[in-house]
N, C-alpha and C positions, 0 to 999 in steps of 0.2 A: 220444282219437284221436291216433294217431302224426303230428305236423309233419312235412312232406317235409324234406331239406337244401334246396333252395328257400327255404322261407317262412322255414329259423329264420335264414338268411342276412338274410332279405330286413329283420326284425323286428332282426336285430343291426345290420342298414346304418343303420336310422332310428333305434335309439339310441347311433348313434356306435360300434359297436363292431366292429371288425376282425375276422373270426374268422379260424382259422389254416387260410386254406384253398388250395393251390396252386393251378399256372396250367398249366392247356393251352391250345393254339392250335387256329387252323384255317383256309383260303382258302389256302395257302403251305406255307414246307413248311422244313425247318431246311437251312443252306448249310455245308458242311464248308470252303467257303473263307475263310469268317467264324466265327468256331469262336464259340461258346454263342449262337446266335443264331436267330430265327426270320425270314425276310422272304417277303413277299406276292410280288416279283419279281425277280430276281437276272439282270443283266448283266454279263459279265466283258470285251464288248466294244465298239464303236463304238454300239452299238446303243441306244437310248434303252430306261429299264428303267421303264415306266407301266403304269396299271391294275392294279397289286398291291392284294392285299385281305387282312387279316388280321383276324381276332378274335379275342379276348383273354379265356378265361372259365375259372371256377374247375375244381378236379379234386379230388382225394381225398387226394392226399399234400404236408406241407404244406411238404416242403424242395425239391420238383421242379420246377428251372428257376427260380428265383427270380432268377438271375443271370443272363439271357437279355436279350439286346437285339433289341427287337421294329423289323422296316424295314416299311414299306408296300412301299417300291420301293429295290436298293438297286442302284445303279449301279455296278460296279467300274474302268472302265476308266480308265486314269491319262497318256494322250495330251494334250498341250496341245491348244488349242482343240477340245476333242472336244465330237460331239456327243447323249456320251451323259449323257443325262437323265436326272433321275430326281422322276416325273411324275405326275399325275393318278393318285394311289394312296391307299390310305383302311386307318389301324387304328384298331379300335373296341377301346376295353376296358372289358369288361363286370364282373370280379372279378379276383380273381389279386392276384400280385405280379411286377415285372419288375424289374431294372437300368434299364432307360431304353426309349425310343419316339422312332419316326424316322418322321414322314409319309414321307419320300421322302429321302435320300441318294446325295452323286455326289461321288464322288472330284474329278472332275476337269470334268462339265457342270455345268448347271442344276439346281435342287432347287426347283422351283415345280409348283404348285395341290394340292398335297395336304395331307389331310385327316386328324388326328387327334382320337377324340371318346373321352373317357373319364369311363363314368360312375359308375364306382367303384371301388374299387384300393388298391394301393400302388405305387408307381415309387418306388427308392428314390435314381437317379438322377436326369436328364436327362428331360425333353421337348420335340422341336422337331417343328415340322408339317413343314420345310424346311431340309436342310444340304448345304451346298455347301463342298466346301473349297477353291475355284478361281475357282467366277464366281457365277451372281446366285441367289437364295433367293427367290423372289418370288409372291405370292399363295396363301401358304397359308396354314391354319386351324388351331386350335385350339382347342377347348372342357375344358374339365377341372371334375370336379368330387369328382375322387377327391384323394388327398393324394400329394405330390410331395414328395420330400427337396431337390432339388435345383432345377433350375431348367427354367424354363418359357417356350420360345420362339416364336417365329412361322416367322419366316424367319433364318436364319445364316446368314452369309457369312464365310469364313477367310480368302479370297482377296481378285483385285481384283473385284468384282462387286458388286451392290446388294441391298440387302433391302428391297424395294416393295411396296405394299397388302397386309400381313400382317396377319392378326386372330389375338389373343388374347383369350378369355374364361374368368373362373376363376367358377364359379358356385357357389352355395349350397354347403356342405362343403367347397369346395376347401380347398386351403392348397400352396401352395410357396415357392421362397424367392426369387431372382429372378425378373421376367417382364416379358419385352419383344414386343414387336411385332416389329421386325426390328433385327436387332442384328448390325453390321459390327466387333463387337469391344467389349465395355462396358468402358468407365474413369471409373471414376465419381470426381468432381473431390470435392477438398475446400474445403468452401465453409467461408470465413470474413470476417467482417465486423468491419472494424476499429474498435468502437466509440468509440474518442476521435479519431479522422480525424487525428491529431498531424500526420503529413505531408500528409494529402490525399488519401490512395490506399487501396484495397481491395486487400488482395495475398490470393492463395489459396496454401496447397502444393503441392509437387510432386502428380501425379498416383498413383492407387495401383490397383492392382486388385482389384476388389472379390471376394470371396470364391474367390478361382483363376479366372477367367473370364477365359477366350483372348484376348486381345488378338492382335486381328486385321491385323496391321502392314501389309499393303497394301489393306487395306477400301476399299471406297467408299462413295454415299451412302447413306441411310437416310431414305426419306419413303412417305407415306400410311398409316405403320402406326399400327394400333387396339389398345390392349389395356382391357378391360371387366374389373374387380372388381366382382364382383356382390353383393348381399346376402347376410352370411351367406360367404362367402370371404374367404381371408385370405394376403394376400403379403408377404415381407420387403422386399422393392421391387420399384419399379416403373418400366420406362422406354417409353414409346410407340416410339421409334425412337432409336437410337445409332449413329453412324458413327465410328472411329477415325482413320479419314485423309480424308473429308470434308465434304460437310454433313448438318444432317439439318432435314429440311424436310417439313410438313404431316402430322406425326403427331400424333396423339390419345391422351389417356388420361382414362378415366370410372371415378370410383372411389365404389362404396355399401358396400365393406365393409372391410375394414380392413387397415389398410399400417403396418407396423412401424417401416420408416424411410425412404429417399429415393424420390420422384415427383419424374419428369423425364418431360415433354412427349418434347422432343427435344433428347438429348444430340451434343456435335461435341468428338470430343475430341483432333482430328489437331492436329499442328502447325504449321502453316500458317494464311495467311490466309481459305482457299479452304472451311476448316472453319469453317464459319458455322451460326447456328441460326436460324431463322427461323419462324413461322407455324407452332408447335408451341400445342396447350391442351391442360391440363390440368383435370380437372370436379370439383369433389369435391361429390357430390352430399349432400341432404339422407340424415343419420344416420351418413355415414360418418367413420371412426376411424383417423387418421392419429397414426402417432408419438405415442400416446396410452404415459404414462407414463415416456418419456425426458425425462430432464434437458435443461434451453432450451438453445438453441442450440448444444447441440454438435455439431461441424463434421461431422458424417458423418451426421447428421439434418433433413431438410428439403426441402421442395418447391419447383418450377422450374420454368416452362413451356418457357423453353430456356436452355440451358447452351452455350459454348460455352471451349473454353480459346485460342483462340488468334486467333479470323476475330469478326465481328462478330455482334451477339443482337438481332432485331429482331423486333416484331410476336408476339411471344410472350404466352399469358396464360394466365392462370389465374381460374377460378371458383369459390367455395366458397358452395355454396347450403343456406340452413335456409329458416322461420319464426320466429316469436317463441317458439314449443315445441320447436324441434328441439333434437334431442342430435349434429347434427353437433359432432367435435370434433379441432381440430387441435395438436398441442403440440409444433411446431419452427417455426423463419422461413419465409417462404413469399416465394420471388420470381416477379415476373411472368419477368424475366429475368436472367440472372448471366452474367459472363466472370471468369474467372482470371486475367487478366496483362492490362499495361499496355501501349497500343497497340490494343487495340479500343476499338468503339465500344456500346453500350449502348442502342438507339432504341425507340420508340416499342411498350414492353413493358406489360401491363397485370393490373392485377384486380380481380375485383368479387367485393363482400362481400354477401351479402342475409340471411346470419346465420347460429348457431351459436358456437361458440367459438374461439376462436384463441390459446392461450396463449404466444407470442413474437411477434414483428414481421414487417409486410407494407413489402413492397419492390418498388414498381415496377418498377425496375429497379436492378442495384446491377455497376457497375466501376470498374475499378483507374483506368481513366482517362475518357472522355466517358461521363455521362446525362444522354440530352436527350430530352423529351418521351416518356417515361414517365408512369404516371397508377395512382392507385388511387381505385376508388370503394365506396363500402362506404355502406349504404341501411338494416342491421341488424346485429347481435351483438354480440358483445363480443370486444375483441382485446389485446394490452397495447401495442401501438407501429404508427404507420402511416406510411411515408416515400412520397411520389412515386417517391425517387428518393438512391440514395448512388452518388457518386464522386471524382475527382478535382478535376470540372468536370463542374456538372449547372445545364442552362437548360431552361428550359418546362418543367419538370415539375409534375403539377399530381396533389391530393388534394381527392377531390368526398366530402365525407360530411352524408348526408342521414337521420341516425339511428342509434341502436347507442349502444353505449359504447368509448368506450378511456381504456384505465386510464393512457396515460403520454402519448408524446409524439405529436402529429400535426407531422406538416410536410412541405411541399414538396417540400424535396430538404435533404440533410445533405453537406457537400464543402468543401473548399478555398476553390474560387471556387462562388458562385452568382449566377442572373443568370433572371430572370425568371420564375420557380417562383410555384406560387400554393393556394393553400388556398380552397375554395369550399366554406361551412358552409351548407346548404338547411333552414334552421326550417320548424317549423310552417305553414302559411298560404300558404306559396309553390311555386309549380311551375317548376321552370327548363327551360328547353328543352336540350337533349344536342349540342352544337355538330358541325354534319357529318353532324348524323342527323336525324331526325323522331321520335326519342322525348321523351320529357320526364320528371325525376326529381320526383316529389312529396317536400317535405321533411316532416320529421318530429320531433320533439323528441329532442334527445343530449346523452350524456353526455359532457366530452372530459379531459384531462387539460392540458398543457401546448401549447398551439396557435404555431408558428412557420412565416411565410411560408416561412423556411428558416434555417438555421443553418450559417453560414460560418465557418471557421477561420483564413480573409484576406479574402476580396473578396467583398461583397453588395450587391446592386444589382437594383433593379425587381422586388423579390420582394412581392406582395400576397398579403391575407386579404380576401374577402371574403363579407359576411354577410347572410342571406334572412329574410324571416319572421323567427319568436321561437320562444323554448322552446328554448333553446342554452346548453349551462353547462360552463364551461371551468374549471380553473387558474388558466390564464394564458395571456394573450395577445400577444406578442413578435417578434421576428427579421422584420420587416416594414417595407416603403418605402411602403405604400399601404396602407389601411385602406378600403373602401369598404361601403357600408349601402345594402341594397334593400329597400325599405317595402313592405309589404302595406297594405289599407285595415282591415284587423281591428286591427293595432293603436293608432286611432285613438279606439277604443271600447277594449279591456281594457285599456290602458294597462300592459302586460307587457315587458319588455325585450326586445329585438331577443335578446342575450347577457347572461350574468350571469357575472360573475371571481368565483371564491370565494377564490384564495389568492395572489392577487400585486395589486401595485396596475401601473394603466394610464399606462405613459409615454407620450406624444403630444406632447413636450416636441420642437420644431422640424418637427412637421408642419404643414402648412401648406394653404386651400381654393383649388383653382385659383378664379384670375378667369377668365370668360367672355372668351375667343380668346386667352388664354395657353396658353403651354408647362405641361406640368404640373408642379409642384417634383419634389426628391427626394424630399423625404418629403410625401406628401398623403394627403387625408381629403375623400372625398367622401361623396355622400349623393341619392340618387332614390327615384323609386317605381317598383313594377313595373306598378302599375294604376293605374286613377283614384280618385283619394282624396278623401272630403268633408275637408276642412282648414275649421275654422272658426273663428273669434277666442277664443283660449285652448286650444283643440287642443292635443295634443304627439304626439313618439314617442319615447319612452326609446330611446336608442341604443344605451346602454353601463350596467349597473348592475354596478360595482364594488366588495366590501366592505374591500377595502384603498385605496379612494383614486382619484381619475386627477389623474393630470399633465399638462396643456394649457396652452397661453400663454395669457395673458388678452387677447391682444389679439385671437384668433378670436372671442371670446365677446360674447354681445349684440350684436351684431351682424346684421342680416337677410341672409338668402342666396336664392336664388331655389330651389327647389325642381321637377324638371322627373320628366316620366313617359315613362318608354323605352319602357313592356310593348305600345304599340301598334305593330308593324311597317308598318302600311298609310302610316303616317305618316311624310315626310319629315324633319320635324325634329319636336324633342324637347316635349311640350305642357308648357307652366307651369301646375303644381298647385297653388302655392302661394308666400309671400314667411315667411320662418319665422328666427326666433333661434338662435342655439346656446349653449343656455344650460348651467349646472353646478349641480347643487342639492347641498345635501348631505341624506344622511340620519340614521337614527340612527348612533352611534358615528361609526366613519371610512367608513361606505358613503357613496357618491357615484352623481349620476344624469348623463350629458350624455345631453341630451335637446333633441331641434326641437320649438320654439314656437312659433305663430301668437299675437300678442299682442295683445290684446281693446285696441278702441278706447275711448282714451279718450274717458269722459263730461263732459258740460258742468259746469260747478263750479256749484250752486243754495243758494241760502238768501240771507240777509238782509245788507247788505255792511256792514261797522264803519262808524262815524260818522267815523273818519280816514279813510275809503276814501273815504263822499260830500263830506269838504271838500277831498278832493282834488279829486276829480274837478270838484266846481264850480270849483274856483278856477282850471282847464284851459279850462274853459265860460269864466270869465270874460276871459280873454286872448284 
């Protein structure tokens, strides 16, 4: 039986293969004032050009029209503030090949709500749901799932105008090469991290443009845009929202299928302070494939939740979600948030890990000059480097890991000055509660490498680690003002180490145990419990087991301390669990234990007393 051209189309679409087959239209009609072009509705004057409809499906000759640029709606009139739009319009492409596709285009109005959906194809240019070259690009769609040469937009803006709640989705087969949500202009920064901090500061390059993409020199903002990488698609990059001269604020990016090189939440790349980034995420969900196969961290490879070059990056994050099976995988640095130059500020940016792979380094937040209160928490995978936080000047930044591995360095924050950064390691056995929130992190057993409250290259001060539960194995342990230890009641019975150093020994040489209604020292070492703990006479809890050694003064040692339990909140002050030693054993070779001891009462001395002992004692009777 003879196959229609239908089904052997339909049988070449499913196993990937393009057949050579041209393109006719239909809803519209071709415009001789647009020369190779096809559009749904054509205004030359004041008049708003909406409700255009075009569809886009194959034909018989396979060179005809291949270089046609398809409009839904295409607005021509060129009057300042005019108010022709170009609106509520819809191309659908079914087969074919085109040059490029315009939801809707205005010279000189609006370029909002309209609708491109393509579900199979070639475009060997351009796709934008929405283009404006004057004012705002706003609320239009995108679906693709055919292959794009070029790039793939939501809303464009040339002008002063915005690109707002723009969607893009690239699904199953797609593939293009840029794709943004709404985009005022892309300049994609060069991210670079200065790994020896010599001076203190993170400096980025000049700015560049990323594959000839318009820089849009009087753009404005760029927020609520969405762009979806779905299963099975695949883009060169990716940006939720870009503005070139100001902010970009509350856009989204979800990625399951795979991205070649930069994810950016919300990029800001004006020159001003006014270009700020703000309340951008970015998702990388379980199994997707980011910058898989690039070389680490080079500078034009990497993920962002927000970028900003010149105004401040605040409230940014990024998530990258597996299982303990997943193939998610990612191979460049990943920042909750980034700036370029020195003078902004860097706040309260973040990430969480729940698994997969990460093959370079997680960065809270990373500028040339303030990161403050930045955070990464990571609960599964494996990654090779986790910072709070890099800059010039980084305080409160904090690293919560509660499971996973990392093959290098954890820490706090890496910078010049540091100043109250902290490392929160969740073992086995313990539940932390999520400070601010009502959730709570269940800890779990990790792997870590080199563990630092933070590491300064002049000033450190009130930077802590502290440690939950057990089933925790490090390096090493270092760059830290405070050391603190929160007991669970399980290790009272296995008698497992809180943490275990495999490859450096433990300096603790001038720390010091606060007294009860003291100031705390500079360097201190405390120790609680989270619950209520049986402590019985000869109990212990291994604190620290070291195979190179610890370093402690001997004058904290043997010594009783009071032992107190926080994990009750109903309670006003702190219940005493216990009166316990701090003692130092050694083990085989050069391992070492410090470990809290409850110390069994001594027993009465019994047996028979020497014949020197009873003429003592008489001759006390006889006086």
């Amino acid at each position: 039986m003879k196959k229609s051209p239908f089904i052997i189309y339909l049988m070449a679409a499913l196993l990937g293969i393009q057949p050579a087959l041209a393109t006719e239209f239909s809803g519209g009609s071709e415009v001789t004032d647009v020369p190779n072009s096809y559009i749904g509705i054509y205004s030359d004057t004041d008049k708003i050009a909406e409700y255009g409809d075009v569809t886009i499906a194959s034909g018989t000759n396979p060179d005809a029209k291949k270089d046609y640029q398809v409009y839904g709606a295409y607005a021509a009139y060129a009057a300042e503030n005019t108010q022709a739009w170009a609106t509520n319009s819809t191309v659908t492409m079914e087969s074919g090949t085109v040059a490029g596709i315009y939801g809707g285009y205005s010279v000189a109005g609006e370029a909002d709500n309209n609708t491109v959906s393509m579900s199979i194809g070639n475009v060997t240019g351009s796709v934008y749901g929405g283009y404006s070259k004057a004012h705002d690009a706003d609320k239009n769609e995108v679906s693709i799932s055919g292959n794009v040469v070029g790039n793939v937009i939501g809303g464009y803006c040339a002008g002063e105008g915005t690109t707002e709640d723009n969607r893009v989705t690239l699904t199953f087969g797609a593939q293009a090469n840029i794709v943004c949500g709404g985009d005022s202009g892309i300049e994609a920064p060069n991210v670079e991290v200065n790994k020896t901090m010599e001076e203190g500061e993170v400096l980025g390059d000049e700015d560049t443009v990323v594959n000839g993409a318009d820089n849009a020199a009087n753009a404005s903002y760029s927020t609520y845009n969405r762009v979806t990488i779905q299963i099975g698609a695949k883009a060169g990059e990716v940006y939720g929202g870009a503005s070139a001269t100001s902010y970009s604020e509350r856009n989204t990016v979800e990625i399951s299928g795979t991205v070649d090189k930069i994810v950016i939440g919300g990029l800001a790349s004006g020159d001003d302070a006014s270009s700020y980034s703000k309340n951008n995420t970015v998702t990388i969900k379980d199994g997707a494939k980011v910058a898989v196969g690039t070389s680490a961290n080079p500078e034009d490879v990497f993920v962002c939740g927000g970028v900003s070059k010149v105004g401040d990056v605040t409230n940014n994050s990024v998530a990258i979600n597996g299982n303990s099976t997943s193939s998610t995988r990612v191979g460049c640095d990943v920042f909750g948030g980034y700036s370029e130059t020195a003078g902004t500020a860097v706040n309260q940016n973040y990430i969480t890990v729940t698994g997969g792979t990460i093959d370079a380094a997680l960065y809270g937040g990373c500028s040339a000059n303030r990161a403050n209160k930045n955070g990464v928490l990571v609960t599964g995978g494996q990654m090779a480097d986790v910072y709070g936080a890099r800059g010039n000047y980084a305080e409160q930044n904090v690293v919560i890991v509660a499971g996973g591995k990392v093959t290098g360095t954890v820490a706090g924050a890496e910078a010049k000055t540091t100043k109250n950064n902290g490392v929160y390691l969740i073992g086995e056995g313990a539940t932390v509660a999520l400070p601010g929130t009502s959730g709570n992190i269940n800890g779990n057993a990790m792997e870590l490498g080199d563990v630092f409250g933070a590491i300064a290259s002049s000033k450190s001060s009130g930077n802590s680690v502290d440690v939950y539960g057990s089933g925790i194995t490090a390096n090493s342990l270092q760059g830290m003002q405070a050391l603190n230890f929160h007991m669970v009641k399980s290790l009272l019975t296995s008698g497992d180490p809180m943490i275990t150093l495999k490859e450096a020994e433990l300096d603790l040489t001038g720390f010091a145990i606060p007294a009860e209604g003291s100031p705390v020292p500079a360097l201190s070492l405390t120790f609680d419990a989270m619950e209520a703990m049986d402590w019985q006479p000869g109990s212990s809890v291994t604190l620290v087991s070291s195979a190179l050694g610890i370093k402690i003064d001997e004058s904290l040692l043997n010594k009783e301390y009071n032992i107190y339990q926080y994990g009750d909140p109903s309670k006003d002050t702190p219940i005493l669990e216990a009166k316990a030693q701090l003692v130092l054993e050694q083990g085989q070779g050069n391992t070492q234990f410090l470990k809290l001891l409850v110390p069994k009462t001594p027993e009465p001395t019994t047996g028979t007393l020497s014949l020197l002992a009873l003429a003592a004692l008489a001759a006390r009777r006889r006086k």
